[in-house]
C-alpha positions in Angstrom: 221.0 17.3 152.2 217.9 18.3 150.1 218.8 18.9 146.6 218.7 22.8 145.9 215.8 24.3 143.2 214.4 27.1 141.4 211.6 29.4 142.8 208.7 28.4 140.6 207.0 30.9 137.7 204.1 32.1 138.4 201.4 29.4 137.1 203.8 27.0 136.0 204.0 25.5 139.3 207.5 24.5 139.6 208.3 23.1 142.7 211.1 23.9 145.1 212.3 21.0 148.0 212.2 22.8 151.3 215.4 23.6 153.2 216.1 24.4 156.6 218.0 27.7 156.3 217.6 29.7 159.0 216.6 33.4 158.7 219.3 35.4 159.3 219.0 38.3 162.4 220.3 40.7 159.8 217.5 40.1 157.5 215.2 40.9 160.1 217.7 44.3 160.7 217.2 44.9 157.2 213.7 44.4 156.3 213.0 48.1 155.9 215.1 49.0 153.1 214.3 49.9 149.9 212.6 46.3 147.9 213.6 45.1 144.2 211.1 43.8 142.7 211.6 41.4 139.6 208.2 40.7 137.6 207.9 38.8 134.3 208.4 35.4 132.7 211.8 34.1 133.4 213.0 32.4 136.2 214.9 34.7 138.9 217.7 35.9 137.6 220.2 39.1 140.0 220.9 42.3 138.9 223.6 44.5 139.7 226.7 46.1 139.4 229.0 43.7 141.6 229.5 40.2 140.2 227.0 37.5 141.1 226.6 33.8 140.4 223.1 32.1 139.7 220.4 31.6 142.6 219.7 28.4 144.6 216.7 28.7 146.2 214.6 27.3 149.2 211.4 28.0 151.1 210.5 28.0 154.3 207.0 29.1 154.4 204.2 29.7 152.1 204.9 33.0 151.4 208.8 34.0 151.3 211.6 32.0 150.1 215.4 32.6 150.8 218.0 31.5 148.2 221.9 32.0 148.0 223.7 33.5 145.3 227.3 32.3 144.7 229.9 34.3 143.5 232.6 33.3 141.7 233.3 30.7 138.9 230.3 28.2 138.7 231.7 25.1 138.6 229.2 22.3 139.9 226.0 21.0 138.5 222.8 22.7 139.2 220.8 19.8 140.1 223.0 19.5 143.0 223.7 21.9 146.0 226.9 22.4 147.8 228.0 26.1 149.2 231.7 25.3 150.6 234.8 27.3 149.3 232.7 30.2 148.8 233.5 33.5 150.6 230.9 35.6 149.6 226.7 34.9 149.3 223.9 36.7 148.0 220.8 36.0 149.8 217.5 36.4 148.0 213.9 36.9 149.8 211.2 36.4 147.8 207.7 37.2 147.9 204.8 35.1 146.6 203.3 36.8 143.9 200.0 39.1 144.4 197.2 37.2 142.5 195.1 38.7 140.0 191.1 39.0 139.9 190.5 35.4 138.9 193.1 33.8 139.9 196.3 32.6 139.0 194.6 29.3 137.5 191.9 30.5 135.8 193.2 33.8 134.7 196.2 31.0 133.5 193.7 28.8 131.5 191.1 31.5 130.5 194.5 33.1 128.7 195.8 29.7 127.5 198.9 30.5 130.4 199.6 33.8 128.9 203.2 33.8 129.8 203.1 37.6 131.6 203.6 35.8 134.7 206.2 35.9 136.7 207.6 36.3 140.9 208.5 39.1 143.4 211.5 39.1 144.9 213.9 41.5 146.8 217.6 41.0 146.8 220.1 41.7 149.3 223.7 41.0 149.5 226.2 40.1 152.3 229.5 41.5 151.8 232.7 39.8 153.5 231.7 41.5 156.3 228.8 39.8 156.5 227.0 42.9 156.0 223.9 43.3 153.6 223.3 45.1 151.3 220.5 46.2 149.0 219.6 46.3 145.1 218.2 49.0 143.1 215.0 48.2 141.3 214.3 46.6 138.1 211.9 44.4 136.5 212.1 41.4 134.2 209.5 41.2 132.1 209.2 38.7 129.1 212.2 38.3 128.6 212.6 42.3 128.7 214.6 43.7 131.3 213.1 47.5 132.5 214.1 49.8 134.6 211.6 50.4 138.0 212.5 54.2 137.6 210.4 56.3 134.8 213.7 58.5 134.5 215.8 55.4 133.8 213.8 53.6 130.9 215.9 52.7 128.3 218.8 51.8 130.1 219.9 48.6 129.4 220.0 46.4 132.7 222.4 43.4 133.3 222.6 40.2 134.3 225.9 39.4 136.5 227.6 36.0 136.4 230.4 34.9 137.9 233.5 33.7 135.2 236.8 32.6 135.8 239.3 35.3 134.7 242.9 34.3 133.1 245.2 33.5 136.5 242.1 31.6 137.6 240.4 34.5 139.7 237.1 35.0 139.5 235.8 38.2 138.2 232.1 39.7 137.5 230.7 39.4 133.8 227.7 41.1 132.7 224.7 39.5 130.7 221.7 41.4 129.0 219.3 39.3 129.1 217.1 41.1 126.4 221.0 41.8 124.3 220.9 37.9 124.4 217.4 37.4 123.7 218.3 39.5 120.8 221.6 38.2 119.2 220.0 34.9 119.2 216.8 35.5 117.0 218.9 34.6 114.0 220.5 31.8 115.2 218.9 28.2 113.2 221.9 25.9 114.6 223.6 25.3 117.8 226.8 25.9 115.8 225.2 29.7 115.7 224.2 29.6 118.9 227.8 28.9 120.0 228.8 32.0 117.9 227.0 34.0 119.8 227.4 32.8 123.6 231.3 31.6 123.4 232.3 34.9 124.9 229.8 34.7 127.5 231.2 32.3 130.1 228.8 29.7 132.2 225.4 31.2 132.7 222.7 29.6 135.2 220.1 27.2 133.1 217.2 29.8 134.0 218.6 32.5 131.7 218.5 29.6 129.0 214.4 28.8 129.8 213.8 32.7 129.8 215.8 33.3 126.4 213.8 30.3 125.3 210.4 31.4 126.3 211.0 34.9 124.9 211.8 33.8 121.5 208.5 31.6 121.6 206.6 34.7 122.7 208.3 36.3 119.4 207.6 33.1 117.7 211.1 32.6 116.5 210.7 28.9 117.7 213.5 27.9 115.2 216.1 30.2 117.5 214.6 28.6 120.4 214.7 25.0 119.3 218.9 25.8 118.2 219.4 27.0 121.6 217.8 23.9 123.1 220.0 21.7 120.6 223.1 24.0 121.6 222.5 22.7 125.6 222.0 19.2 124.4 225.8 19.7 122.4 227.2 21.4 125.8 225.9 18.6 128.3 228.6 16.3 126.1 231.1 18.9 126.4 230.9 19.7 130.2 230.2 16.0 131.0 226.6 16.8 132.1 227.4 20.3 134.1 224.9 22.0 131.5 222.4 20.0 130.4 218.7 20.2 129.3 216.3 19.5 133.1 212.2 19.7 133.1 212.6 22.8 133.5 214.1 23.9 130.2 211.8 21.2 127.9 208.6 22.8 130.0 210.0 25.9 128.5 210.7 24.7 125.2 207.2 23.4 124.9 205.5 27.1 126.2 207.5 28.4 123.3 205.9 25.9 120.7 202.6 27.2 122.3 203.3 30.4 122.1 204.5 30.4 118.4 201.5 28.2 117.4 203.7 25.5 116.0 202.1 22.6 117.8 203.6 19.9 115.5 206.6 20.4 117.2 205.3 19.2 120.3 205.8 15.6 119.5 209.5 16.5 118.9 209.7 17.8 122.0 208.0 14.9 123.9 210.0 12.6 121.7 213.2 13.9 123.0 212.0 14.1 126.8 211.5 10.1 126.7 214.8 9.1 125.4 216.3 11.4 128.0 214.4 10.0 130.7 213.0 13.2 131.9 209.7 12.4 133.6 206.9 15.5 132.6 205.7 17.1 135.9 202.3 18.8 136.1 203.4 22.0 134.4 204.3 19.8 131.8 201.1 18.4 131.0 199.2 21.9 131.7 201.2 23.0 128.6 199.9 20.0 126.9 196.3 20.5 127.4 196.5 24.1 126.7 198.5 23.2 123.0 195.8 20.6 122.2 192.8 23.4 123.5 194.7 25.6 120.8 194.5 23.0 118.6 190.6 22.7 118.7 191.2 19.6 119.8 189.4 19.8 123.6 188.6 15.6 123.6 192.0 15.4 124.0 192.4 17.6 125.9 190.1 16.6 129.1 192.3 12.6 127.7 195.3 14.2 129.4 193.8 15.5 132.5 193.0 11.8 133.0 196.3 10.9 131.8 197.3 13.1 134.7 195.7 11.1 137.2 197.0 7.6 136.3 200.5 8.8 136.3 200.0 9.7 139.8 199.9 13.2 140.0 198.0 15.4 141.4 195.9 18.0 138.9 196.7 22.0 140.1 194.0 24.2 140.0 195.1 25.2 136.2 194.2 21.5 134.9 191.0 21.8 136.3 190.3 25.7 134.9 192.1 24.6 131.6 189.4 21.5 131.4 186.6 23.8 131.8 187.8 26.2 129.5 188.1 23.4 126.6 184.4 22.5 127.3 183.7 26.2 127.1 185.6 25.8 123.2 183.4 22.2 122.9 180.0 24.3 123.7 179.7 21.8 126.0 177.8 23.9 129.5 176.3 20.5 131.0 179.7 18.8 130.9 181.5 21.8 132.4 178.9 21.7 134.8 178.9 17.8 135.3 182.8 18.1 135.7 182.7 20.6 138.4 180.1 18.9 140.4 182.6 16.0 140.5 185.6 18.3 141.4 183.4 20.0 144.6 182.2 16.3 145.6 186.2 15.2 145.6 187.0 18.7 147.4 184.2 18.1 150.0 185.7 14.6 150.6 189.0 15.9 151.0 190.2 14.1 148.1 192.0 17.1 146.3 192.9 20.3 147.6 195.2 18.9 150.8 198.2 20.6 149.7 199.6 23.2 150.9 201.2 25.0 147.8 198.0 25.9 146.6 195.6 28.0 148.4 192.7 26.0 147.5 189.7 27.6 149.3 190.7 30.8 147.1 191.1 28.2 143.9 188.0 26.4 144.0 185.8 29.4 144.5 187.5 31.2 141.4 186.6 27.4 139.6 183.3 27.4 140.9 182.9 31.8 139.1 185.1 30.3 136.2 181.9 27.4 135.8 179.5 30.0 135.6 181.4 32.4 133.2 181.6 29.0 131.1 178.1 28.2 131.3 177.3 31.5 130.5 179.1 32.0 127.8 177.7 28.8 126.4 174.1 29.8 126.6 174.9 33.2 124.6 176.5 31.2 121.4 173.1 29.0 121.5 171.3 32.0 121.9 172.8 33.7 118.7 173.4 30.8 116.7 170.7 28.5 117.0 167.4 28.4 116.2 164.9 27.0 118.7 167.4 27.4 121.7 165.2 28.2 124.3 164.7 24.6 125.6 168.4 24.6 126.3 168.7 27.1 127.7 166.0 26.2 130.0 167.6 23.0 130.9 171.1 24.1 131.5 169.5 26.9 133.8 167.5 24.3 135.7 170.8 22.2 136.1 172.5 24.7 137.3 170.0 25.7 139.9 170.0 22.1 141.0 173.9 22.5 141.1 173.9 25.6 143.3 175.8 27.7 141.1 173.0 29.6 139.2 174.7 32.9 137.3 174.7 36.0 138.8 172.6 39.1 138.1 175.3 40.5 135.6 175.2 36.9 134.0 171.5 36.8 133.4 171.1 40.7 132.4 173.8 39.8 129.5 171.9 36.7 128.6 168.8 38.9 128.1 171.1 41.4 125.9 171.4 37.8 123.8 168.1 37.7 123.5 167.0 39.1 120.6 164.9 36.9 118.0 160.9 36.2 118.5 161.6 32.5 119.6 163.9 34.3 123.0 160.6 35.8 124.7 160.3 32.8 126.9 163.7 32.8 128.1 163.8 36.4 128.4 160.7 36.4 130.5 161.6 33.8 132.6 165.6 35.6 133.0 163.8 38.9 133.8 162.0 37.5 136.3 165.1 35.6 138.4 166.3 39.2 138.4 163.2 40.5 140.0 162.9 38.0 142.2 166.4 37.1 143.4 167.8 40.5 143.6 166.8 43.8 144.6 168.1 46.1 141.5 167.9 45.8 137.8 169.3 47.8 135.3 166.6 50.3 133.7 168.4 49.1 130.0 167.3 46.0 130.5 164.4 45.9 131.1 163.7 48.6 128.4 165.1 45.9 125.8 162.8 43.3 127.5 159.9 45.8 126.7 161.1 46.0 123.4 161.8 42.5 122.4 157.6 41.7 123.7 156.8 44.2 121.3 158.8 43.1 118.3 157.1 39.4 119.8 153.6 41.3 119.4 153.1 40.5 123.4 152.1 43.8 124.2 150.1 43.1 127.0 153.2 41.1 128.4 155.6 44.5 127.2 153.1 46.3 129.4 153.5 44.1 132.6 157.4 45.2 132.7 156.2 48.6 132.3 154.1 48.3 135.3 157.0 46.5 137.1 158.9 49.7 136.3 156.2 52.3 137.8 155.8 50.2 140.8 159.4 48.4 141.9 161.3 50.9 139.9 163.5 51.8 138.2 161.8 54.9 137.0 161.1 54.4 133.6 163.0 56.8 131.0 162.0 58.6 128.0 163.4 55.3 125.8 160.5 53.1 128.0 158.4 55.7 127.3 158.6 55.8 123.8 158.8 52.0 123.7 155.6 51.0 125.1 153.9 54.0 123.5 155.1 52.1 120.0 154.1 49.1 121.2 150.1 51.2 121.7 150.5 52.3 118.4 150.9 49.1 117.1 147.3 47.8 118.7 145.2 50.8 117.5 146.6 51.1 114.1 145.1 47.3 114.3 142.4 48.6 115.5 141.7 51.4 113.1 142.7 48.9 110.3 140.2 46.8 111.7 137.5 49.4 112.6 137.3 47.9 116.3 136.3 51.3 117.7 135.6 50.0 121.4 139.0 48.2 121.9 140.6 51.8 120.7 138.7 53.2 123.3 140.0 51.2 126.1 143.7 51.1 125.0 143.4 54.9 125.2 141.9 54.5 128.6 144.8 52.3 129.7 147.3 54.4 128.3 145.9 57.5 130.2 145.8 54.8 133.4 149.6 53.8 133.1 150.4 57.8 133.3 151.1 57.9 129.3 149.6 60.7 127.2 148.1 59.7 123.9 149.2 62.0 121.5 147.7 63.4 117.8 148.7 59.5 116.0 146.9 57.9 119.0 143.5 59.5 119.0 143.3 59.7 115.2 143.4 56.1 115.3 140.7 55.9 117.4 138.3 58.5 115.4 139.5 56.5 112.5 138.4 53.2 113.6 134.9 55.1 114.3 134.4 56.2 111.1 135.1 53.2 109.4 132.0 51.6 111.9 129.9 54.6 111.0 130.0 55.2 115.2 129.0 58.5 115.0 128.6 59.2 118.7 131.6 57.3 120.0 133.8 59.6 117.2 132.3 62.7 118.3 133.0 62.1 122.3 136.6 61.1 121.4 137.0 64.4 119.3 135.6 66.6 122.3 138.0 64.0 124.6 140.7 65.0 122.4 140.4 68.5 123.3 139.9 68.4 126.6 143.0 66.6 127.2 144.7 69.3 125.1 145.5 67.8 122.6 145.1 69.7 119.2 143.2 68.4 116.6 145.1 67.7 113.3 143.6 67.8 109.8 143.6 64.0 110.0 141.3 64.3 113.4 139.1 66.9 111.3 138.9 64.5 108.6 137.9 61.5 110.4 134.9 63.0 112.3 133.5 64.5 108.8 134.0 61.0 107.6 131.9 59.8 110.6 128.9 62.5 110.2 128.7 61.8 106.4 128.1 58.5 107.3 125.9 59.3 109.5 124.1 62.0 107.1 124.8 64.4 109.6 125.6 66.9 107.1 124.7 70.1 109.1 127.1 69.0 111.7 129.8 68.2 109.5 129.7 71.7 107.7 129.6 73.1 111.3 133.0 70.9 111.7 134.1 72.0 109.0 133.7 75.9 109.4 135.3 75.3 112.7 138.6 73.5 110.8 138.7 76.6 108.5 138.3 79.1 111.5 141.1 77.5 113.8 143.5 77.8 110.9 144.0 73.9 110.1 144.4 73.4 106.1 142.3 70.8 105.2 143.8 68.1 103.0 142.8 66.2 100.1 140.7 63.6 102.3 139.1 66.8 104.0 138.0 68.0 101.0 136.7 64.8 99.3 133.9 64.3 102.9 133.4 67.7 102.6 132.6 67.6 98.6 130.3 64.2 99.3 128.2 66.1 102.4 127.3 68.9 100.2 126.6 66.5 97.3 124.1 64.4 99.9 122.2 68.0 100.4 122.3 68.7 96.7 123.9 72.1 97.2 125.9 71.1 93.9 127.1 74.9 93.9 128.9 74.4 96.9 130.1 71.4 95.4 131.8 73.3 92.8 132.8 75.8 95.6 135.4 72.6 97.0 136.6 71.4 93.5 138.1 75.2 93.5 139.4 75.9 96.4 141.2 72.5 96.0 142.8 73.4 93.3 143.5 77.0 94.5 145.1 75.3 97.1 147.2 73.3 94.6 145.2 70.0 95.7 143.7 68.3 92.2 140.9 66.3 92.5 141.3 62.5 92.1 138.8 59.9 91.2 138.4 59.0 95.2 137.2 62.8 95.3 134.5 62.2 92.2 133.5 58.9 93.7 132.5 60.7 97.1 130.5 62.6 95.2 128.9 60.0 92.9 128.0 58.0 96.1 127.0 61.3 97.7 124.5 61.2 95.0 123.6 57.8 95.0 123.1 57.4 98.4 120.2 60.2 97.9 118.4 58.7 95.1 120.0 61.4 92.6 121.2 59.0 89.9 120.7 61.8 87.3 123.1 63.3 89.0 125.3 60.9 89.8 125.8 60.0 86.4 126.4 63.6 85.1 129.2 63.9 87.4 130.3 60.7 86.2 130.5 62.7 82.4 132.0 65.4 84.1 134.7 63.1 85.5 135.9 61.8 82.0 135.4 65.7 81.0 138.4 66.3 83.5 140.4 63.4 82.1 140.2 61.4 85.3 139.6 57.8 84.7 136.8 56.1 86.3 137.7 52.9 88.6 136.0 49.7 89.4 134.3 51.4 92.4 132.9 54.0 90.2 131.6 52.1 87.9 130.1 49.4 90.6 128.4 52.2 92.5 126.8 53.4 88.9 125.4 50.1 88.1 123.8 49.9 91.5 122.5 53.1 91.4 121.0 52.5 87.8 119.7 49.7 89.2 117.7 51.0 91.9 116.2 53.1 89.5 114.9 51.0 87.2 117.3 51.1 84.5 118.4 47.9 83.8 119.4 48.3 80.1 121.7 51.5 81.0 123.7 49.4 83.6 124.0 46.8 81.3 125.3 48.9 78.9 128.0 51.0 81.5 129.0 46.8 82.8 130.3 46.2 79.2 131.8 49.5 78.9 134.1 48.7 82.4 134.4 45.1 80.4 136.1 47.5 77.3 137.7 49.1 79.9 139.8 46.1 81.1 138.5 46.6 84.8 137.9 43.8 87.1 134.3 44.0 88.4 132.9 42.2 91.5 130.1 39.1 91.1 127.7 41.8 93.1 128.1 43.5 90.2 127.4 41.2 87.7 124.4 40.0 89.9 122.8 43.2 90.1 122.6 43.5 86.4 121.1 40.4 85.7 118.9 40.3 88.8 117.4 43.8 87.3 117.3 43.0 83.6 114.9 39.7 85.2 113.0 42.3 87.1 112.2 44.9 84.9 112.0 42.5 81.1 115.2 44.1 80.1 116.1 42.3 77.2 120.1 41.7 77.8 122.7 39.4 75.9 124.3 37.2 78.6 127.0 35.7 76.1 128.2 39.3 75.5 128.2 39.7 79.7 130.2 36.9 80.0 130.5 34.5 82.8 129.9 35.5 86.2 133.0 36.9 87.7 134.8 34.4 90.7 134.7 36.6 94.2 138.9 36.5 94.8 137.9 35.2 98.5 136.5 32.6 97.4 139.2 31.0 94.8 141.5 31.7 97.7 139.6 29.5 100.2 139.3 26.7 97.8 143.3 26.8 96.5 144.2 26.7 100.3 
């Protein structure tokens, strides 16, 4: 006769020896009554109100099992099944438990074996008559005993155990599991331990590993390890009839987990070689998984191949709880490399023959679980490291070679990741898997992509994914929008900077191509970047361009094409521009002013000249020395140096101090007209002055002193200023 066993936890993979029960006809009768349903970590325990002994289970298929509940006093040892000289049995079906999302092995090792695991089961009952009948539900959960029924929580629910009255009857004693669970978190001895359970009579091992397991889960390991000490004192005292089995040290070693007091795990090992108790599988699952807590994951993957030289078989936990210490290691290609070997052995039939597991289900939850790992890998190089990029590459290449590349949610995250200059290549090359291994991607996405070229400066390749928006979709948003119109910005404030008029010109063209409207900040750029090349034309057309579009001129757009036509010495245009400005209502601004001051200076209508200074400060605008410096070069530029130096007087008059450029574009215009000993003279005064002048300036003077016989003292001058350029180019 098989030896009788325990219906396994739910990823602790107990085993159970097969029996050959036969399935009673009432069963069958009975199979559509009301279910109980017992969930949670510890091992099947019956509920009710009549007295029950512990279960003895066996299976007889993959998916049920049928166990017999004795009544009455429990007087034989667990490890061994008998059933005669009992009247009355409790026959329990259970159900294999409903498995989660990613499975019971690597939700198990992805959790470290969280321990809210546990079986399905209903319970019926034969009564002497041989009739069944039914439970009410309940669940068991932790170590927590609940109520099925909303109405009914907070009702304590029992445990029944048969006990052996005074006359030698048997009679029914109740057991709270949680009440025990309880009264024991105190306890530090087994002489406490006995305090506690003296009154309770024999109770089935499986209460003892679910008392044990929910004081680790309340880390209260020290009640746990006096409970485990107490069964070692009782195996003396009831000549082995109660005694410590795998079953109880797996669950003293998921408590020292679950408390996070691995030292004790030696202990525990320690104690499970003098006894002779040979560690199953579950055993060293628990192992791995304290050592992956541990940080130590070398050791780790050391007992998975202890695993295999001891002869047993690896579950689909060892594998998941290997990958998931490679995932702590940062170690993708060896996750990678290890499942490559597990598929070769599962192809080959090596592993996965068994029929406890339901290994097509397992492996392709191993082969998600790889990906998630490798994943997960590539985003801590992607925000930790510098210079990741290459290995990223790589491990995407490997696993492409491996034939598990990630998944489109896998690779959009990665490009989330991305977020530094160096990530541009990788999330180029992620963006375009997307596109061209699936048929959606999310609009966010590729808005971040847009934005990460930009802060790159790849605008032109920010663009592309713009395109790829209007013409594969998705329909771009106001954020892309906004984006890529930043991203313009950005290339013709260079180019206004720069005074590259034409390449203005054609980013405006390609904006109004793409379907984007330039706005106010965009043309003004342009008709900046003319004026600062004196493009006259080219600024005009983009001002009439401008307002055929509808876009309305600021001051800043009036301002730049008066800048343009000064330069251009288009003066009676520019005062037509300007009456326009004044007659559509736009307040002109400082810069306004100061071209228009300087165009009415170049046509020596001085009066109107005057006219400007006071409307500018009417307007609460004073002028500044770039306003009199228009006006001096106004004058210069015309041959009016008389001029140009009396405003010069007026300038100091106003208590406005003159600058290097004022002073540079005196001496030139001096200069010119034959004054050499007068710019000599206004050179020493910007000397007194402490002001920096440039070696044009300094060449001018002596050049026209030379010319002219202008008697000058060059010690007094001092040495010729070095152009700043210069020095720069010879220090680098």
């Amino acid at each position: 006769m098989q030896a009788l066993g325990f219906w396994p936890l739910k990823g602790d993979l107990w085993t159970t020896p097969k029996l050959g029960l036969e399935r009673s006809s009432c069963l069958r009768k009975n199979a559509g009554r009301r279910r109980k349903t017992m969930k949670g970590l510890g091992y099947p325990v019956c509920h009710g109100t009549t007295t029950t002994g512990f279960s003895l289970l066996a299976s007889n298929s993959r998916d049920t099992g049928y166990g017999v509940c004795r009544h009455g006093r429990s007087n034989f040892d667990l490890r061994c099944g008998f059933l005669s000289g009992h009247s009355e049995l409790k026959l329990a079906r259970f159900c294999k438990p409903k498995k989660i999302s990613l499975g019971s092995s690597v939700a198990s090792a992805w959790a470290l074996e969280q321990q809210a695991i546990g079986s399905e089961f209903r319970i019926v009952e034969f009564d002497s008559e041989g009739t069944l009948k039914e439970k009410s539900e309940s669940k068991l959960h932790l170590g927590r005993i609940e109520n099925g029924d909303d109405n009914d929580v907070g009702k304590n629910k029992v445990t029944d155990v048969g006990s052996k009255g005074e006359n030698g009857e048997e009679k029914s004693g109740k057991v709270d599991v949680r009440e025990l669970a309880w009264s024991l978190r105190l306890a530090k001895t087994a002489d406490d331990v006995d305090e506690v359970l003296k009154d309770k009579g024999e109770l089935p091992l499986q209460v003892y590993s679910t008392v044990i397991r929910g004081l680790g889960r309340e880390k209260l390991l020290d009640s746990a390890f006096a409970l485990f000490w107490w069964l070692k004192r009782k195996r003396e005292e009831t000549n082995g009839f109660i005694s410590p089995n795998i079953f109880i040290y797996n669950s003293l070693l998921g408590a020292v987990k679950q408390s996070e007091q691995f030292g004790e795990m030696e202990k525990v090992l320690n104690d499970m070689a003098q006894e002779g108790v040979v560690p199953n599988i579950v055993t060293y699952n628990t192992i791995m998984a304290i050592y992956l807590e541990k940080g130590q994951g070398v050791k780790a993957l050391n007992i998975l191949k202890e695993i295999q030289k001891k002869g047993l078989t690896p579950s689909p936990v060892s594998y998941s709880t290997a990958l998931l210490a490679y995932r702590r290691m940062e170690d993708a290609n060896g996750a990678l490399k290890f499942f490559v070997e597990i598929r070769e052995k599962y192809n080959k039939r090596e592993i996965g023959t068994d029929d406890d597991e339901d290994w097509k289900n397992e492996f392709v939850k191993l082969e998600n679980f790889t990906i998630r790992v490798c994943y997960q890998v590539m985003r801590c190089w992607l925000a930790n490291e510098s210079n990741s990029s290459t290995r990223v590459f790589k491990l995407l290449t490997a696993m492409d070679i491996a034939g598990i590349p990630p998944g489109r949610s896998e690779y959009e995250r990665l490009l989330w990741a991305c977020t530094r200059e160096e990530h541009c290549p990788v999330a180029k090359e992620l963006y375009y898997r997307i596109r061209e291994r699936y048929l959606d991607i999310s609009l966010s996405v590729c808005n971040h992509v847009i934005w990460l070229m930009g802060k790159a400066k790849k605008w032109w390749a920010a663009l592309e994914i713009y395109e790829d928006l209007l013409d594969k979709g998705p329909k771009p948003n106001n954020m892309s929008y906004e984006l890529i119109v930043s991203h313009f910005n950005v290339l013709l404030s260079a180019a206004r900077k720069r005074g590259i008029w034409r390449w203005g010109i054609r980013l405006l063209n390609k904006m109004e191509e793409k379907g984007l409207t330039p706005g106010s900040k965009e043309w003004n750029a342009v008709l900046i970047a003319c004026s600062k090349a004196s493009e006259t034309s080219a600024a005009v057309k983009i001002f009439k361009r401008m307002v055929e579009q509808g876009q309305k001129p600021t001051s800043l757009s009036y301002g730049a094409l008066l800048s343009t036509l000064e330069k251009g010495k288009l003066y009676d245009e520019a005062r037509r521009v300007w009456e326009h400005m004044l007659k559509v209502g736009i307040e002109p601004n400082l810069y306004a002013y100061t071209i228009m001051a300087s165009v009415f200076a170049g046509q020596e209508k001085f009066n109107l000249v005057e006219t400007v200074l006071h409307e500018m400060v009417s307007s609460g605008i004073e002028p500044t020395v770039v306003t009199y410096n228009a006006i001096i070069s106004g004058c210069a530029r015309n041959g009016m140096t008389s001029a140009a130096f009396e405003w010069f007087h007026r300038m100091k008059a106003h208590k406005i101090p003159p600058n290097n450029v004022t002073y540079e574009m005196l001496i030139e215009a001096l200069a010119k007209d034959c004054k050499p000993r007068l710019a000599y003279e206004l050179y020493l005064r910007a000397q007194n002055e402490d002001l920096e002048l440039s070696p044009k300036a300094y060449d001018i003077v002596v050049e026209s002193s030379q010319i002219h016989g202008a008697t000058i003292d060059l010690r007094v001058l001092g040495p010729r200023p070095d152009r700043k350029d210069e020095v720069h180019k010879l220090e680098n």
